[in-house]
Phi, psi and omega in degrees: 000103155348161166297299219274349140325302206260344176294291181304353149306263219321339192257335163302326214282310181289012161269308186326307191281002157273316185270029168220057206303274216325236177038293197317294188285334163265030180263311177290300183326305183304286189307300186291343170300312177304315199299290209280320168325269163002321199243357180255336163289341161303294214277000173267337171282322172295332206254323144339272206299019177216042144316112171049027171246043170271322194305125163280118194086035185305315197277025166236012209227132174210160213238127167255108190261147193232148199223120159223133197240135136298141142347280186240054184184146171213100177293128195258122184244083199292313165334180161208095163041079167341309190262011170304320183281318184292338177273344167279312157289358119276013175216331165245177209225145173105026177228098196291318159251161177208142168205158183228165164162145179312149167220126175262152183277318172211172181203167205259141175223122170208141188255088165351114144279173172270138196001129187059036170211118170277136205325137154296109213255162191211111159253171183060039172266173217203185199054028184253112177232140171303125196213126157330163181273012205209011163311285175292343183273342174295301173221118181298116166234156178281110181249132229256341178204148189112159158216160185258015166282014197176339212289307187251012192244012152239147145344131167076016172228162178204146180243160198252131129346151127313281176270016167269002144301315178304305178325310186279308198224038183019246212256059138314144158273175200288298214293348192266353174269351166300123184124347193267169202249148184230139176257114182262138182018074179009043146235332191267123188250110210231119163281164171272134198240328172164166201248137186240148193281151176293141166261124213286353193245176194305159151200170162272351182240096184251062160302150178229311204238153166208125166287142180272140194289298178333306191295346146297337210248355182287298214268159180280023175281331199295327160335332196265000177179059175348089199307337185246009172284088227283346186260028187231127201241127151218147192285349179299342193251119214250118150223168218205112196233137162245153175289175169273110143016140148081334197274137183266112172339318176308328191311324207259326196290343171267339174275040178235260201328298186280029160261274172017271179326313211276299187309293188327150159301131165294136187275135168308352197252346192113319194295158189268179198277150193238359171278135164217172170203144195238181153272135185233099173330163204259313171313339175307313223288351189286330172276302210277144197273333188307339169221150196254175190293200172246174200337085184080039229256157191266124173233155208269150178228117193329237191004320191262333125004283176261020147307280160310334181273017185255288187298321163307314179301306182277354164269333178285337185309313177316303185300326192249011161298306201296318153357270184284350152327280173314309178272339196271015177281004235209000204290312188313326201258015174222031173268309180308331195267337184253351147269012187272318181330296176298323198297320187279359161124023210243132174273189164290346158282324167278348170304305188268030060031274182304313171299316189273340177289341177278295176307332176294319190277327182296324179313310179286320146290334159331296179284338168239040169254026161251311164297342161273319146328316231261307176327316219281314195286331160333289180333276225302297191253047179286345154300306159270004186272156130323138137334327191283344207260122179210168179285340178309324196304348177306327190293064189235178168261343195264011197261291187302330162300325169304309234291294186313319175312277196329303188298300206282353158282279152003313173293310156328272181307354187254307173289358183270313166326288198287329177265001135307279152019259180311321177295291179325004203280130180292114194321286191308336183265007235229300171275011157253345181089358172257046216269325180223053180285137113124359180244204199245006175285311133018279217243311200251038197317195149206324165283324174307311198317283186332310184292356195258282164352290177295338109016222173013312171257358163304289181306304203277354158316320217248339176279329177314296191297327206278334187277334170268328156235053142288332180280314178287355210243306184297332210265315175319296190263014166248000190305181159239109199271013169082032164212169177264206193194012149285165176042002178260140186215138189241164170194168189252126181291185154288120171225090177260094186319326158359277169292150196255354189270151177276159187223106185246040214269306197289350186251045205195309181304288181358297189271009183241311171303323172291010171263356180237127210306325157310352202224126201260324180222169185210111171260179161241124183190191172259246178274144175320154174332327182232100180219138179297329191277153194196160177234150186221150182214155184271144156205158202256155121223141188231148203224149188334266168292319169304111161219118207259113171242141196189179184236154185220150179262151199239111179221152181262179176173158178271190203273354158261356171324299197298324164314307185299317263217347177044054144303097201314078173300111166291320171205159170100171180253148185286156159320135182264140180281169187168147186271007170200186212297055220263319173202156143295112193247061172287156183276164192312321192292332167316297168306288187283031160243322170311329175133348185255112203260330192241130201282009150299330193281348180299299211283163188089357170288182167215203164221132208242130171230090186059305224202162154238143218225124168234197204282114175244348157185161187235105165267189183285135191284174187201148185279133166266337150224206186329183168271359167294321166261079191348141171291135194249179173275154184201143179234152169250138152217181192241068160285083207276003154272004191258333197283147172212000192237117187255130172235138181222145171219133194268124162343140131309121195264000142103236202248349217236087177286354193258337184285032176241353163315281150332312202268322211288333189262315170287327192270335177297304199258012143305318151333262193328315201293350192230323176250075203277277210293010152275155125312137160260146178178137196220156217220116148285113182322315180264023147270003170251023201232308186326299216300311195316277235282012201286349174294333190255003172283342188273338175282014160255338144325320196253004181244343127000288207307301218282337168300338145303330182258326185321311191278339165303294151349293209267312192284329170302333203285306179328312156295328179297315190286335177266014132302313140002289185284304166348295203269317158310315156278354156357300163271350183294337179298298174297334201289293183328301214282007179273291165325327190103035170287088195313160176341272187323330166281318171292341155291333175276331200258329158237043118305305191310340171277330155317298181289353190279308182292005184264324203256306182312307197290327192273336189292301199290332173307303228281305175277325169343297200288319209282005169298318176265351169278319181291326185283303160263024150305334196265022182234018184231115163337308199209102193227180189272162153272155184282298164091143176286342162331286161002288164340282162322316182263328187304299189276006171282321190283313184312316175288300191311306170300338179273301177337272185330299179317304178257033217243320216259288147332262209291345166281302211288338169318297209307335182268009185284134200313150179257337192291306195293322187263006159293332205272350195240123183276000000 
């Protein structure tokens, strides 16, 4: 094709789109709504997956992860064994690298001034890890001062981020902050050993500060994540090994069993170790939910991944169904331009050329009216996008290439049908007006229909779906999760493992919020009933032969907790305060996994924790987390030296809107008069109950949207055909209303085949949806039945919207004069 050819394209192709503007624009509109969805789900799937795949040798770097199985349970561990890493570097082979290290969750940070100026304090920072002398060689960073040869390889040093250095000692260069002193919980006194350039690609390990691991093994800090302990699993101690070329993970997970076997202490009972440890690839930790990131780090979840590349997928299919819809509804009126075209010589190739370039240019505008769109849906789910994600991310290079990609498959698939079609068109029929005498288009479009169809059952999948688990989601936070969770706030004292002064500040704040009058109870405990964070323990319980060992999550509370909080004591007496360990409150399911269906026969037995301790009541269970997660065994005791955590529930407010304001102002500055160098900041029990569901309230949002543009989308294809059928019958139209056919029948007579492919789409839709709502639905403890209600209003709306659609069309065929479409040959 030639310049002067292809010059001469471009300007048929933009008379077209001037002498059809509506056709255009709702031709452009459909592809870019598909376009533009498409391109902010590329860069939210693309930016998931290349979490930490800058790291050299990456696919040879793995996280050693721990399994611990029960009888009726199996605990996932991102941890290891404290003394697991010395004991892997002496016994097993086939590991080039290693490095192990703490991840603490925060810490009080203050930077020394110079003389008469008090020190610069920084709380809650967070991104802080004890990290081995073997660290950096494991994962490489660029370093601006410093070296990582001596850097972690004493006691009492650290190195920094850029910019959390900038945070501490502002625009200093890295050499001059080497040397500076950092105080960690006003006990840890730290030099700076170097400053590393931060690193720019997605990654899960967003450390800023790294502690040298050695100043734990100086200190009695090492105590703190019990160093020398082989039965103690905590997720804080990370470790991290890459292989030697050719070694495969089973290799290193069988010599990790027979490390075990040499190390572990033999159980006095005989039982065998319930411990395993596996290799978790380093590309895994961003996905698998069974271990989680470090410390609270956000991780994508695969499934829901390819969800979105479905909706991305089933809106360009929409778009460029309704494409072909629309143009070949468009043919008759470019059939005389396309016979005079042959009559003057022109083949069938450059006719479909031409056709596909009028979809290529249109395609393009298409894409940057999508490009334009893509900041406002950025905006719009800005909750659910990554952080990481901006309209800057278009600027990328591999973005303009999906962009380049996009177009011209997008250009294919919407233009190759229709410039087959038109091109084939015969001259002589053409120019008679018989452009479809004689074919099989009359009657039997059998590729439209289809395409209309697939329209349809696309849209009513996604309405099935937007509607079950919009229902599950309503049934998760309205349930009765056996506690209440209204009006109630929790907040955290101080605990600075640190220290060695007893700190008894909190139990004083205590006795002083029940003097203020707005606040109906006040407790002591640890976390509320439902947290993401949670502690678990082995406990025993043994009956003459019989013995049940398992693991149970664990929580303290005084003796008013369960009253706040209006829990069901079922048999037994409520907790007693005390500073240690004394008695047991377990929930139901615990008792009856213990052997006891009617919870009185629980009390007075007993259970061994370290000690034995017995059961003095049993409450009624309650969810500790999502509705996703079966009710587990759980024990309460009231060991008041573990609680740190104060929950209050607030007075109604009645007629009195401010009052929760008020109490909420009073407790702020009592907080301060006893905790002056803190912050205050408090949680509504049920906005922490919200947050389990927030993937899915934001996946109903995002399926809201797209059923929405989906059902948009499908009624422009639904109009292009039924203009189609219009125009083909056109006299057939005129004949009836001669005969004496009325409106209504003739509205009836080209609905009814609409309406049929709408019911056809709802036949085919109905296992689909209900095959994928239930597989997911099945990742839920405690779910909704989906109930044919659901079915019923999706393909009842699906019919009313085809209604509505070709409603518009076919009445106006129908009042049209007959005489004007009689007169003409």
């Amino acid at each position: 094709m030639n310049k002067s050819m292809l010059a001469n394209n471009f300007k048929i192709a933009f008379r077209t789109f001037r002498n059809n503007k509506l056709f255009s624009f709702i031709n452009i509109a459909g592809l870019a709504i598909g376009i533009s969805a498409s391109l902010v789900i590329y860069l939210i799937v693309q930016y998931e997956y290349s979490f930490d795949k800058f790291h050299k040798d990456g696919d040879r770097i793995y996280r050693v992860v721990s399994e611990i199985k029960y009888p009726d349970l199996t605990i996932n561990n991102s941890g290891v064994p404290v003394p697991t890493d010395k004991s892997m570097r002496q016994d097993i082979s086939g590991i080039e690298l290693q490095t192990h290290f703490i991840t603490p969750y925060e810490f009080k940070v203050a930077i020394p001034l110079p003389v008469n100026q008090s020190p610069a304090v920084f709380k809650q920072q967070r991104n802080i890890i004890y990290a081995d002398q073997y660290y950096f060689n494991l994962f490489e960073y660029t370093w601006l001062a410093g070296t990582p040869l001596t850097a972690l390889k004493d006691p009492y040093q650290v190195v920094l981020t850029q910019s959390r250095a900038k945070t501490y000692f502002g625009n200093l260069s890295p050499n001059d902050i080497l040397g500076k002193t950092i105080i960690y919980d006003d006990s840890l006194n730290m030099l700076v050993a170097g400053i590393l350039k931060d690193i720019d690609y997605p990654t899960d390990l967003t450390f800023k500060e790294f502690i040298s691991r050695t100043t734990l093994e100086v200190t009695a800090l090492k105590n703190n994540w019990n160093w020398d302990e082989w039965g103690s699993i905590n997720s804080s101690s990370q470790l991290f090994v890459k292989l030697v070329r050719g070694i495969v993970p089973t290799q290193i997970e069988k010599q990790l069993v027979d490390v075990r076997i040499k190390y572990l202490p033999k159980s006095e009972d005989g039982e065998p170790d319930d411990t395993k440890h596996y290799l978790q690839p380093l590309a895994d930790i961003h996905f698998d939910a069974h271990y989680d990131a470090f410390q609270e780090g956000r991780q994508a979840h695969k499934p829901t991944l390819i969800g979105l590349l479905a909706v991305a997928a089933f809106l360009l299919i929409l778009g460029c169904i309704n494409f072909i819809n629309l143009t070949t509804a468009q043919a008759s009126q470019r059939a005389k331009e396309i016979g005079i075209r042959k009559t003057m010589g022109s083949g069938q190739a450059p006719l479909t050329a031409q056709f596909l370039m009028e979809t290529f240019v249109l395609t393009c505008i298409s894409m940057l009216v999508s490009i334009g769109l893509a900041p406002w849906l950025i905006q719009m789910f800005r909750d659910f996008i990554p952080p990481g994600i901006s309209f800057a991310s278009l600027n990328q290079l591999h973005v303009w290439l999906f962009m380049a990609v996009l177009t011209v498959v997008v250009s294919l698939l919407s233009g190759f049908y229709p410039a087959w079609v038109l091109s084939r068109f015969k001259p002589i029929a053409v120019l008679k007006n018989q452009a479809y005498a004689g074919t099989d288009q009359t009657r039997k479009a059998w590729l439209r229909k289809t395409l209309t169809v697939s329209q349809f059952v696309i849209t009513q999948v996604i309405l099935i779906a937007t509607l079950v688990v919009g229902k599950q989601v309503r049934y998760s936070l309205n349930k009765d999760l056996g506690y209440k969770k209204d009006a109630i706030v929790f907040f955290n004292t101080e605990w600075n493992i640190f220290s060695s002064q007893k700190d008894d500040r909190r139990f004083v704040l205590l006795e002083r919020l029940k003097q203020i009058p707005e606040i109906e109870t006040v407790s002591l405990g640890s976390a509320p009933p439902a947290a993401n964070n949670y502690n678990t323990t082995t406990m025993k319980y043994k009956e003459g032969d019989k013995m049940i060992e398992t693991m149970v999550e664990t929580k303290t509370a005084d003796e008013r907790y369960f009253d706040l909080y209006k829990m069901k004591l079922l048999a037994g007496e409520n907790l007693k305060n005390s500073d240690t360990l004394r008695e047991f409150v377990i929930n139901e399911t615990y008792a009856k996994l213990l052997g006891f269906q009617n919870p009185q026969d629980a009390i007075g037995h007993y259970i061994e924790r370290g000690k034995i301790v017995p059961i003095t009541g049993v409450i009624a269970d309650f969810h500790t987390n999502s509705t996703r997660t079966p009710i587990k065994p759980l024990a309460y005791s009231s060991s008041s030296r573990n609680n740190y955590t104060i929950h209050l529930a607030l007075k109604p407010r009645g007629t009195d809107p401010d009052l929760w304001k008020r109490a909420l102002s009073k407790v702020e500055l009592t907080y301060k008069s006893l905790y002056p160098e803190d912050d205050f900041s408090y949680k509504f029990f049920d906005e922490s109950i919200a947050a389990f569901y927030k993937a899915e309230q934001n996946m109903v949002r995002l399926l809201k949207w797209a059923a929405g543009l989906c059902i948009f989308i499908s009624c422009l294809g639904l109009l292009g055909l039924i203009i189609h059928m219009s125009i083909l019958r056109t006299k057939e139209i005129g004949v009836r209303k001669v005969l004496g056919a009325s409106v209504m029948q003739i509205v009836t007579l080209l609905s009814k085949d609409f309406v049929r492919l709408v019911i056809l789409a709802f036949v085919i839709a109905v296992p689909i949806a209900w095959w994928s709502m239930n597989h997911w639905l099945a990742d839920f403890a405690y779910r909704v039945n989906i109930g044919w209600m659901v079915f019923a209003a999706v393909g009842i709306s699906a019919v009313l919207i085809a209604i509505l659609t070709v409603s518009f069309q076919t009445i106006k065929a129908a009042v049209a004069n007959p005489v004007n479409s009689l007169r003409s040959e």
